[in-house]
BAFI-3210 file (N, C-alpha, C; in Angstrom, 3 decimals, decimal comma, padded with zeros to 6 digits):
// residues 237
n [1|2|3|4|5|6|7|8|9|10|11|12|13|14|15|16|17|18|19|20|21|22|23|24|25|26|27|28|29|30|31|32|33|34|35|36|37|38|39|40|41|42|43|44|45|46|47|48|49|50|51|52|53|54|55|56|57|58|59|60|61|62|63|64|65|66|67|68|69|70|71|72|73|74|75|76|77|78|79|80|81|82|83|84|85|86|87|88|89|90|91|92|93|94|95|96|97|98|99|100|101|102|103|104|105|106|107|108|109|110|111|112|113|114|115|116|117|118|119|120|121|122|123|124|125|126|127|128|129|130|131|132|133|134|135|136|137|138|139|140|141|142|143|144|145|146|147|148|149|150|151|152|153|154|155|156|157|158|159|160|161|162|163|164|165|166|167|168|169|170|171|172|173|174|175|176|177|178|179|180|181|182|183|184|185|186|187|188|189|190|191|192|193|194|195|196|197|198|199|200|201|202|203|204|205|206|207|208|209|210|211|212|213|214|215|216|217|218|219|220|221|222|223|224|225|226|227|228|229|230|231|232|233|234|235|236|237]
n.u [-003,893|-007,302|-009,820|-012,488|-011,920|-011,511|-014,212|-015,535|-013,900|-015,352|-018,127|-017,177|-016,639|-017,306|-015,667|-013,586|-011,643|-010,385|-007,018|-007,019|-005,621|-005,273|-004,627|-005,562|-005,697|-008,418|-010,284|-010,371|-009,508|-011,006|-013,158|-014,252|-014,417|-016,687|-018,323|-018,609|-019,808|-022,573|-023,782|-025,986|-026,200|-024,251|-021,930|-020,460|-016,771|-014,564|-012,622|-009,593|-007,388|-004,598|-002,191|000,594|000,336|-000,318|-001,227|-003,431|-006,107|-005,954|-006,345|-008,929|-010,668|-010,571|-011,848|-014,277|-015,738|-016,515|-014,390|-012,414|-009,869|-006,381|-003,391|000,217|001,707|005,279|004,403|004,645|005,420|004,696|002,694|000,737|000,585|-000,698|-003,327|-004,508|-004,858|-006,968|-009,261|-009,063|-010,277|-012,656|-014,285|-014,261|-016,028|-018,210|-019,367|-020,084|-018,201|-016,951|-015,282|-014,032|-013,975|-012,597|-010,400|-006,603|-003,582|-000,863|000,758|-000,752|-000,910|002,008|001,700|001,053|001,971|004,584|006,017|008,210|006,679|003,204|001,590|-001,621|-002,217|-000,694|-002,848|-005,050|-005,305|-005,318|-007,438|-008,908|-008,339|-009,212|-008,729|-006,844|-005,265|-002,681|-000,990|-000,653|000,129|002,508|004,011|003,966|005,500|007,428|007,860|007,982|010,731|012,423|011,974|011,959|015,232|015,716|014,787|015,141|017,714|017,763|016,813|018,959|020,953|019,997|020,029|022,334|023,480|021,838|019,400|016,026|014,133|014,300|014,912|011,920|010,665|011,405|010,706|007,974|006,721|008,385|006,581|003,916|003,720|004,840|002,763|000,615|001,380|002,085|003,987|004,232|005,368|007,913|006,710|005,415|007,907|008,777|006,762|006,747|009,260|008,526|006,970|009,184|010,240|008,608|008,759|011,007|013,582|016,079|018,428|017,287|016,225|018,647|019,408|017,935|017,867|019,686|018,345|015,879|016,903|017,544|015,554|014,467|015,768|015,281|012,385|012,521|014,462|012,209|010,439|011,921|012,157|009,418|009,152|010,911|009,755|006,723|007,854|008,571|005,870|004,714|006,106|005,563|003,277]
n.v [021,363|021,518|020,394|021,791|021,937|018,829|018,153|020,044|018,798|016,292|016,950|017,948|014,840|011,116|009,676|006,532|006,015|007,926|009,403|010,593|013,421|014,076|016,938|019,163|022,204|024,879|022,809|019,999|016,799|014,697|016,274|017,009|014,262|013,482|015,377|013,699|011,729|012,515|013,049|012,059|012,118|011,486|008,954|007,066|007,006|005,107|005,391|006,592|007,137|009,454|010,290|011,239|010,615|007,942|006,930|004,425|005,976|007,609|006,564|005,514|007,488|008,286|005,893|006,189|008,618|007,583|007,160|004,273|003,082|003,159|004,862|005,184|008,933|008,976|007,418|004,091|002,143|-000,849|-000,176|001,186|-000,406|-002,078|-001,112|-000,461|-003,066|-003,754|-001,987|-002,607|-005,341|-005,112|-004,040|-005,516|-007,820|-006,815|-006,659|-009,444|-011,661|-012,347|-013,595|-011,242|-009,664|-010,929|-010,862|-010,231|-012,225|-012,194|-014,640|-014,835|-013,030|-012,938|-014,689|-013,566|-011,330|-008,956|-006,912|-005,485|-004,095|-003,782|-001,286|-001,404|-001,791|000,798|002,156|001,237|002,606|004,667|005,769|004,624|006,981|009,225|012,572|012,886|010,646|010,642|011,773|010,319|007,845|008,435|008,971|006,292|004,951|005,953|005,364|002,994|002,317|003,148|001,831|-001,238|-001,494|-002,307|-004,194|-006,363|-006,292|-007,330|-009,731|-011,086|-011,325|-012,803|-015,170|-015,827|-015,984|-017,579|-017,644|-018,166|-016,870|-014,012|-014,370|-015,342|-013,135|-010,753|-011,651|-012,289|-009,979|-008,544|-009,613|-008,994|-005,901|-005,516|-006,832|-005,449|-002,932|-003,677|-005,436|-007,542|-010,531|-009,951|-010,053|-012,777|-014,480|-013,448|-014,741|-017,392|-017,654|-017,465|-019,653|-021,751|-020,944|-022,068|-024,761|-025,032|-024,712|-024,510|-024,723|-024,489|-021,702|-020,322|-020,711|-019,702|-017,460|-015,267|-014,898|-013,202|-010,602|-009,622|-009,841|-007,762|-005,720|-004,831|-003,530|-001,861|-000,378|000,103|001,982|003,719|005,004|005,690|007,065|009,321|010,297|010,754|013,495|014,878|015,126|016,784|019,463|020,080|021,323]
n.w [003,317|004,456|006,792|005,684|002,937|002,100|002,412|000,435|-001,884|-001,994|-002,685|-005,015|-006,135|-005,927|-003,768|-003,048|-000,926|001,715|003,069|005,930|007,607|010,798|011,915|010,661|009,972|011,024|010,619|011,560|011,036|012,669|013,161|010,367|009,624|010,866|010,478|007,550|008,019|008,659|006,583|004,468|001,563|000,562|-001,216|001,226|002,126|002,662|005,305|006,183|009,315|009,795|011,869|014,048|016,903|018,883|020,190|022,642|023,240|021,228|019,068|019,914|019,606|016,527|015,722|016,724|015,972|013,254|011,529|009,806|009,616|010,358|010,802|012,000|011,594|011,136|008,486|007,275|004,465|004,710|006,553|005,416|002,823|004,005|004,854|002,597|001,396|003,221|002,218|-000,114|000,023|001,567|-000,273|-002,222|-001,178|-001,320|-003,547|-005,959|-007,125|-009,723|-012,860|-013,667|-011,706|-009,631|-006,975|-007,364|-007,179|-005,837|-006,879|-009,318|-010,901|-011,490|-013,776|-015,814|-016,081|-017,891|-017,818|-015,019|-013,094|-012,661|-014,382|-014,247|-011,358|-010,226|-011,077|-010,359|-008,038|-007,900|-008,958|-006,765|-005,207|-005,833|-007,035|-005,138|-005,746|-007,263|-006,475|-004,089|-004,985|-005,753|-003,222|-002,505|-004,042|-003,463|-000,547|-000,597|-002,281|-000,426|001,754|001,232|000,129|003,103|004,106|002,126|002,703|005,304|005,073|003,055|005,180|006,907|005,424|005,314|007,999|008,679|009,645|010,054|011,369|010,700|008,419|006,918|008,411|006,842|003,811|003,978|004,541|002,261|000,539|000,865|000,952|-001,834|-003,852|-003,316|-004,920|-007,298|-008,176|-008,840|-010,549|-008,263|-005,949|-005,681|-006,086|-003,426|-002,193|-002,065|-000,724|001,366|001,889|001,501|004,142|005,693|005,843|006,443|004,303|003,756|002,037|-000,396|000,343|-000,214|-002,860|-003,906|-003,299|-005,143|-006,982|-006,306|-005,519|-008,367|-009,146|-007,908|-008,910|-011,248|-010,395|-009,153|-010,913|-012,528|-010,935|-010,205|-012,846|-013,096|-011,690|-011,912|-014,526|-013,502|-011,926|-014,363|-015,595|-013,556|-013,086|-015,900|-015,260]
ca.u [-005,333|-008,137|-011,223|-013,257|-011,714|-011,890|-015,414|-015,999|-013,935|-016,563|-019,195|-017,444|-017,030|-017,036|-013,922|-013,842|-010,648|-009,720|-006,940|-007,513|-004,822|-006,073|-003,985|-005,477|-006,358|-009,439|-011,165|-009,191|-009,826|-012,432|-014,349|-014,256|-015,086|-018,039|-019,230|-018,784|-020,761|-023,463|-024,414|-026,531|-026,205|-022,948|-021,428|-019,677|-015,922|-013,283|-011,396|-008,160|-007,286|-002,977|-001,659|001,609|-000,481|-000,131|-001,954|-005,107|-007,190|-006,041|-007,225|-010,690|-011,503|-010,907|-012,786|-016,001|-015,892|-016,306|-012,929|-012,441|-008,830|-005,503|-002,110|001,022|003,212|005,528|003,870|005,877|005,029|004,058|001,470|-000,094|-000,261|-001,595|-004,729|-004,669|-005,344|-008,091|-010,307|-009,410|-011,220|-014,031|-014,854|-014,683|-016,757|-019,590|-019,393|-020,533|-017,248|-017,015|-014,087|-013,180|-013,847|-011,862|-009,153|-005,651|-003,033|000,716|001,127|-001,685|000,125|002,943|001,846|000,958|003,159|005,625|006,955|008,260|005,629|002,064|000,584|-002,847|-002,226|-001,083|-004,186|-006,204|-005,130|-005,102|-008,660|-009,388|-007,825|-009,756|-008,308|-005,202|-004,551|-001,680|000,215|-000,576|000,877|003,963|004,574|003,169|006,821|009,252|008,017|008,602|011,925|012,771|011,872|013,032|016,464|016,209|014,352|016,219|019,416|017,345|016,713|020,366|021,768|019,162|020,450|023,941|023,717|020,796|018,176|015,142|013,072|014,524|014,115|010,567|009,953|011,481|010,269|006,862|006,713|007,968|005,537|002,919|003,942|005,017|001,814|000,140|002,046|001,901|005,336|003,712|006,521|008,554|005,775|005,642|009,255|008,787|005,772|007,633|010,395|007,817|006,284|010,250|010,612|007,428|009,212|012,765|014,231|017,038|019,209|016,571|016,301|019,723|019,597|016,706|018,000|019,782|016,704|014,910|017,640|018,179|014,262|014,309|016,633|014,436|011,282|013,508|014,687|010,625|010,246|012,637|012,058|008,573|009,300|010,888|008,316|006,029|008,327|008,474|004,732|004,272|007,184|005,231|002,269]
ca.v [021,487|021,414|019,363|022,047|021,506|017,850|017,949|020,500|018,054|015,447|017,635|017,513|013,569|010,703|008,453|005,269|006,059|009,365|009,452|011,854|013,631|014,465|017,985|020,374|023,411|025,357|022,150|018,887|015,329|014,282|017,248|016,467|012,931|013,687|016,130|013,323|010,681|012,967|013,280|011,121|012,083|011,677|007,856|006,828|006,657|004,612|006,843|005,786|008,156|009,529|011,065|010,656|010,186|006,746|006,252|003,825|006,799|008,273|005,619|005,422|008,436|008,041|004,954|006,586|009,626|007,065|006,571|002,937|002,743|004,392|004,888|006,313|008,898|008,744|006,448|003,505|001,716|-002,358|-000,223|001,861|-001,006|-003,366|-000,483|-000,583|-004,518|-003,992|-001,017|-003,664|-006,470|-004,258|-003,409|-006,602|-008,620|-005,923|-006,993|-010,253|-012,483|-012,836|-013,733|-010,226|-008,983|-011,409|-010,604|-010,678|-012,697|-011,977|-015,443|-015,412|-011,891|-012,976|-015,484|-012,897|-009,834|-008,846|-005,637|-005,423|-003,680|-004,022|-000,487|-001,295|-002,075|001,992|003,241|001,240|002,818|006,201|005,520|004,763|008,108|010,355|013,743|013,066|010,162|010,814|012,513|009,288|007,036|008,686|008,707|004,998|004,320|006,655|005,000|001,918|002,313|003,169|000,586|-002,269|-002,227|-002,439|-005,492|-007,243|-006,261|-007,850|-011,242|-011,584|-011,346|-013,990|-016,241|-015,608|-016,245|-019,424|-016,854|-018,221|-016,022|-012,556|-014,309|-014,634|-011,957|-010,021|-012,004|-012,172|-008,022|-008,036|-010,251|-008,051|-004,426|-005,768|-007,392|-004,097|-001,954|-004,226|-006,295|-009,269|-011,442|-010,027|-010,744|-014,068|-015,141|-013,410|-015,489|-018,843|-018,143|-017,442|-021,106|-022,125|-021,082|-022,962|-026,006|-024,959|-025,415|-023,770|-024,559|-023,866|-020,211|-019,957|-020,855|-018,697|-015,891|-013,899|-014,364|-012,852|-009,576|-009,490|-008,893|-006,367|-004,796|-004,431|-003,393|-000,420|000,623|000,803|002,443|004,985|006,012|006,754|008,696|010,810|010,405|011,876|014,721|015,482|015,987|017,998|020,512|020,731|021,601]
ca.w [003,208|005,790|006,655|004,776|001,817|001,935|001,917|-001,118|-002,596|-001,804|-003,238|-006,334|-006,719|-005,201|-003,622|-002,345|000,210|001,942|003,768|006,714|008,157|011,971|012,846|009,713|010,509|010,613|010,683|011,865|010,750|013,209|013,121|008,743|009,500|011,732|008,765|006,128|008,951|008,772|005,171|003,701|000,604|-000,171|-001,065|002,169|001,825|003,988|006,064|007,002|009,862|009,888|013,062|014,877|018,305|018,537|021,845|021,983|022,969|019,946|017,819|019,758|019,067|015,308|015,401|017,432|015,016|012,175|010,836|009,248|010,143|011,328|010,707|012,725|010,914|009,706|007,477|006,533|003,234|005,457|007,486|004,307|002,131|004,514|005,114|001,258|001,468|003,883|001,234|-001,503|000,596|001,679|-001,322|-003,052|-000,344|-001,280|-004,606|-006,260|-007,328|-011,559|-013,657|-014,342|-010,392|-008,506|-006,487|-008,308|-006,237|-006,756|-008,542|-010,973|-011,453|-012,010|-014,964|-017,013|-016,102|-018,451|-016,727|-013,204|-011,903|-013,850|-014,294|-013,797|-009,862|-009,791|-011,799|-009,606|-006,205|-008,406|-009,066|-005,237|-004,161|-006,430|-007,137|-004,497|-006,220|-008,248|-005,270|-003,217|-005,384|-006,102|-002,112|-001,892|-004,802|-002,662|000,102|-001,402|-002,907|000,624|002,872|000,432|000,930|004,631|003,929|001,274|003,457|006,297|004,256|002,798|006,582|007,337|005,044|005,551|009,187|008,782|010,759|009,826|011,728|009,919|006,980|007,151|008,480|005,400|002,911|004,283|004,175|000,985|-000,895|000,548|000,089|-003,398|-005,026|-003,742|-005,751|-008,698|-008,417|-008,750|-010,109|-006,576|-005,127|-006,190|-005,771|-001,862|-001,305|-002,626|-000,334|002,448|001,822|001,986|005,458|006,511|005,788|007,002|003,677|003,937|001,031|-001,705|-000,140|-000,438|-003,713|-004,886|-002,886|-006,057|-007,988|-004,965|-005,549|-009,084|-009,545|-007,093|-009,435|-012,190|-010,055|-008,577|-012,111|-013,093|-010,172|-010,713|-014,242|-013,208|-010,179|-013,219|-015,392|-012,735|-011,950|-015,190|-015,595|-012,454|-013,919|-017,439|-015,143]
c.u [-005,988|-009,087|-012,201|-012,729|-011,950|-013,303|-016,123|-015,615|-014,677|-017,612|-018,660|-017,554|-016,547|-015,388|-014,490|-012,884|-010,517|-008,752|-006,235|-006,585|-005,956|-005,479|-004,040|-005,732|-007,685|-010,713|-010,966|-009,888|-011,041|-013,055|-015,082|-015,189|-016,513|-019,229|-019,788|-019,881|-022,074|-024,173|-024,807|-026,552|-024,945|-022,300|-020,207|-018,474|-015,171|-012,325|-010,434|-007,392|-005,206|-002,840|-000,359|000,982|-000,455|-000,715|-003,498|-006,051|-007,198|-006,815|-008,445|-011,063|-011,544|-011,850|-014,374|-016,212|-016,421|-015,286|-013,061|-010,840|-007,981|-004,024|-001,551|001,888|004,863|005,116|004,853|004,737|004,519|002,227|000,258|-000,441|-001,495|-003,361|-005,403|-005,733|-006,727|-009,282|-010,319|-010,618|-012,370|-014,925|-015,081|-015,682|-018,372|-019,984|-019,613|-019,380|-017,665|-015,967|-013,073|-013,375|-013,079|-010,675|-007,867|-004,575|-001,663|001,210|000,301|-000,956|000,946|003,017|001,782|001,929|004,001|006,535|006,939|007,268|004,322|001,045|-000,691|-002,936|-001,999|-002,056|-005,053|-006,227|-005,385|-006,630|-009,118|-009,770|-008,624|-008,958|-006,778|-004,306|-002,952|-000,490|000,677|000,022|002,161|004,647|004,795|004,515|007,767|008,784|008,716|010,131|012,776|013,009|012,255|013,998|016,575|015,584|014,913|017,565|019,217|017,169|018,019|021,094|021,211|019,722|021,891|024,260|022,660|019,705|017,306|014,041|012,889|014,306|012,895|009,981|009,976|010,534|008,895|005,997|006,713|006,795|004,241|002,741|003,905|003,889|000,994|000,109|001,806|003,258|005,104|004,736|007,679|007,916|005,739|006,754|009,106|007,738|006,204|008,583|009,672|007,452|007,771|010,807|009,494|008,044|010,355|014,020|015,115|018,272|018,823|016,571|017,358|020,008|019,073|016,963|018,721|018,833|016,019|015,527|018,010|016,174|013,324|014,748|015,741|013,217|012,044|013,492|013,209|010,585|010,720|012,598|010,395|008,319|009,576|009,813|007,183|006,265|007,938|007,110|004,249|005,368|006,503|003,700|002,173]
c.v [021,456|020,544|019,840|021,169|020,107|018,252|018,776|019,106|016,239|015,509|017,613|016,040|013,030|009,786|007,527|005,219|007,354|008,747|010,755|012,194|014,463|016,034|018,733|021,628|024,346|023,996|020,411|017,703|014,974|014,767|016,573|014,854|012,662|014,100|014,912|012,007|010,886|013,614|012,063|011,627|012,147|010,005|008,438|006,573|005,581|005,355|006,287|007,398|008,624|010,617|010,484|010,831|008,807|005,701|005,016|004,530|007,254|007,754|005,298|006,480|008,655|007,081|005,440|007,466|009,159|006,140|004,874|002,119|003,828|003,663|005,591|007,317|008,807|007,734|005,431|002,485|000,168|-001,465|000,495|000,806|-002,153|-002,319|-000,739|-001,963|-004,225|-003,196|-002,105|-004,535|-006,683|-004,513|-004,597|-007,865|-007,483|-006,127|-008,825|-010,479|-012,782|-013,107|-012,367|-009,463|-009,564|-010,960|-010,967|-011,004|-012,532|-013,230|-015,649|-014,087|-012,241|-013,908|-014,832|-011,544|-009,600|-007,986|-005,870|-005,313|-003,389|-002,626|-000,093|-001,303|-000,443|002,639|003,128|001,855|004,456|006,449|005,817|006,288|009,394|011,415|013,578|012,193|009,776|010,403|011,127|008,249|007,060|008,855|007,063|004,538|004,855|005,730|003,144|001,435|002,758|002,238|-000,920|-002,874|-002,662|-003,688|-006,578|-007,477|-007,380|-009,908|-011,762|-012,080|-012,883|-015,288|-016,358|-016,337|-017,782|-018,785|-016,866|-017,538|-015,006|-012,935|-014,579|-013,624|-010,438|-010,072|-012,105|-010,949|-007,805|-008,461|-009,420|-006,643|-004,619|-006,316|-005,918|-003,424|-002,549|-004,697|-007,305|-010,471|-011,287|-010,437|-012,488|-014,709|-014,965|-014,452|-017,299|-019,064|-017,784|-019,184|-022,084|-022,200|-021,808|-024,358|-025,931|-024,824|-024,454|-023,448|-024,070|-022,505|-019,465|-019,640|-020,224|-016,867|-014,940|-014,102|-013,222|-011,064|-009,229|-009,135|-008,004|-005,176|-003,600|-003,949|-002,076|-000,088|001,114|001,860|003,904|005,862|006,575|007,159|010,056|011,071|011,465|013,062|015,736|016,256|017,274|019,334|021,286|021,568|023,417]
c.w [004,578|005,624|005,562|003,097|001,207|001,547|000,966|-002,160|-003,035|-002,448|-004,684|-006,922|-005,861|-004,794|-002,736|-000,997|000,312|003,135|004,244|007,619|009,515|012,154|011,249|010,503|010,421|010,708|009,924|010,905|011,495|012,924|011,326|008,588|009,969|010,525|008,050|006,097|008,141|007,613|004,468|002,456|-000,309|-000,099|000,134|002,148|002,922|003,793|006,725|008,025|009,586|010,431|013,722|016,258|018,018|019,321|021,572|022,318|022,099|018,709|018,138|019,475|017,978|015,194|015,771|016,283|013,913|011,090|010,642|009,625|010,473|010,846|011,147|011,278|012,130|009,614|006,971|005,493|004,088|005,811|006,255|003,204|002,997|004,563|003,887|000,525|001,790|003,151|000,810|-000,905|001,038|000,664|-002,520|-002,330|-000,828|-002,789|-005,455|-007,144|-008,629|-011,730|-013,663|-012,904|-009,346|-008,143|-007,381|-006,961|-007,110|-007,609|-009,154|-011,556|-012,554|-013,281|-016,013|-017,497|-017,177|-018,151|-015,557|-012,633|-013,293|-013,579|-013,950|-012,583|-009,429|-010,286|-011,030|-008,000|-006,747|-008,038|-007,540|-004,464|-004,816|-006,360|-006,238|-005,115|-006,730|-007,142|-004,087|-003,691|-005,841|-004,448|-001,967|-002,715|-003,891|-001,473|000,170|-001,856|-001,272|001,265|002,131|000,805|001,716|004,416|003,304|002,076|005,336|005,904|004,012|004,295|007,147|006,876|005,087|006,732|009,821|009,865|010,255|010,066|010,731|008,663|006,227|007,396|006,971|004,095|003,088|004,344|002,940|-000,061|-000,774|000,291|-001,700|-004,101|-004,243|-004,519|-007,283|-009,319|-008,344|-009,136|-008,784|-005,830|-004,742|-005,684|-004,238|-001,061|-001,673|-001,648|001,294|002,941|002,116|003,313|006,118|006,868|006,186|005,923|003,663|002,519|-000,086|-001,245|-000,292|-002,431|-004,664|-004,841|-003,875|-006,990|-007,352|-005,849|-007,127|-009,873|-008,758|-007,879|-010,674|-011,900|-009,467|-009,772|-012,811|-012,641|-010,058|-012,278|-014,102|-011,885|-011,165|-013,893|-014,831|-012,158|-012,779|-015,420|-014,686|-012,642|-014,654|-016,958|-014,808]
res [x|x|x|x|x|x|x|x|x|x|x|x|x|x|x|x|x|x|x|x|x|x|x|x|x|x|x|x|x|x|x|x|x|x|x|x|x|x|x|x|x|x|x|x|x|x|x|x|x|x|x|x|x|x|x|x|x|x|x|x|x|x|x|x|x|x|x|x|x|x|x|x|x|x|x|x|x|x|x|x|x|x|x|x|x|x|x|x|x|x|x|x|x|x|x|x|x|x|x|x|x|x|x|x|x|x|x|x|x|x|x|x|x|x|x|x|x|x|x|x|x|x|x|x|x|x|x|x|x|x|x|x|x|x|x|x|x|x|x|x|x|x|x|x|x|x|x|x|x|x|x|x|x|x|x|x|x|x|x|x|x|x|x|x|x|x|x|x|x|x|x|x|x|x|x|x|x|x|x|x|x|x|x|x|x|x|x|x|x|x|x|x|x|x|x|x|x|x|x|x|x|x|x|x|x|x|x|x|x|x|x|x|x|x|x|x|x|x|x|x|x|x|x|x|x|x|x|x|x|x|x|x|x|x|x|x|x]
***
């Protein structure tokens, strides 16, 4: 696509997130963002900028243009949900705190969850993305189902070898990519064994650690039947 296009698709409805690839053609990212500045009559979105330029002029000049944030590609699933975080938080600070608007935290999640991963967490990012939606959340699982392992494989080593650091650092990644997505019991268990390394305890995350991997298992197999799932539809289309 191009910048134009973005902004027809503006004109037809609104979104709460675009994100703005800088190097279209015909009429780049900035230029688009400048446009979308300069309309008052159009609800204001957050623009998350995505360029492999990686420089910090690169990123002031998204930021002067407007832009709200920035990401390098390739895109890895830590740096896309964390931008993800920052809309959510926006957008709920602009909003007046009820029962049924508060933030959802991976363990109140996880009290109610019954599936791996809790559908409503991808409807609501679907929602966000308007019209790209779909497409964005079926990257936002491959990317996902990607970067995982290297993490989990990064945690096990940790505890294998008594490397407290790596295993924080893992487990501290995953709990937040994962209650993004809507793995709130992984979530959960990662942010339990986060609160474990605060204290050093070493033997309990030993001890927790094939829980940790055995409901990874089942948040992958979601994961994967609706990667098909969504194949499938875009096939029948």
């Amino acid at each position: 696509g191009n910048g134009y296009e973005v902004l027809e698709a503006l004109n037809r409805q609104e979104y709460d997130l675009i994100l703005m690839d800088i190097n279209m053609p015909e009429m780049d990212g900035l230029a688009a963002t400048e446009a979308i500045r300069q309309r008052n009559d159009l609800a204001q979105p957050y623009i998350i900028a995505m360029t492999a330029n990686a420089m910090y002029e690169d990123r002031k000049r998204c930021l002067d243009v407007g832009m709200n944030d920035y990401i390098s590609k390739p895109i890895r699933m830590t740096d896309l949900s964390s931008a993800l975080q920052r809309v959510q938080a926006q957008a709920q600070s602009s909003k007046p705190q009820t029962a049924t608007t508060a933030p959802r935290s991976a363990s109140s999640g996880a009290l109610t969850q019954t599936k791996p991963v809790d559908p409503a967490a991808l409807a609501e990012i679907t929602d966000m993305m308007g019209e790209g939606g779909d497409g964005m959340v079926t990257e936002l699982i491959r990317l996902y189902l990607v970067g995982t392992p290297t993490l989990l494989k990064e945690f096990q080593e940790g505890v294998a070898t008594q490397d407290m650091g790596s295993i924080q650092h893992a487990v501290h990644t995953l709990r937040s990519g994962s209650g993004q997505i809507g793995a709130y019991a992984f979530a959960a268990l990662a942010d339990e064994l986060d609160e474990l390394c605060q204290h050093n305890d070493l033997p309990t995350i030993t001890m927790k650690a094939n829980a940790l991997v055995a409901e990874y298992e089942q948040v992958m197999d979601y994961f994967q039947q609706e990667l098909e799932r969504r194949m499938a539809t875009v096939a029948e289309r």
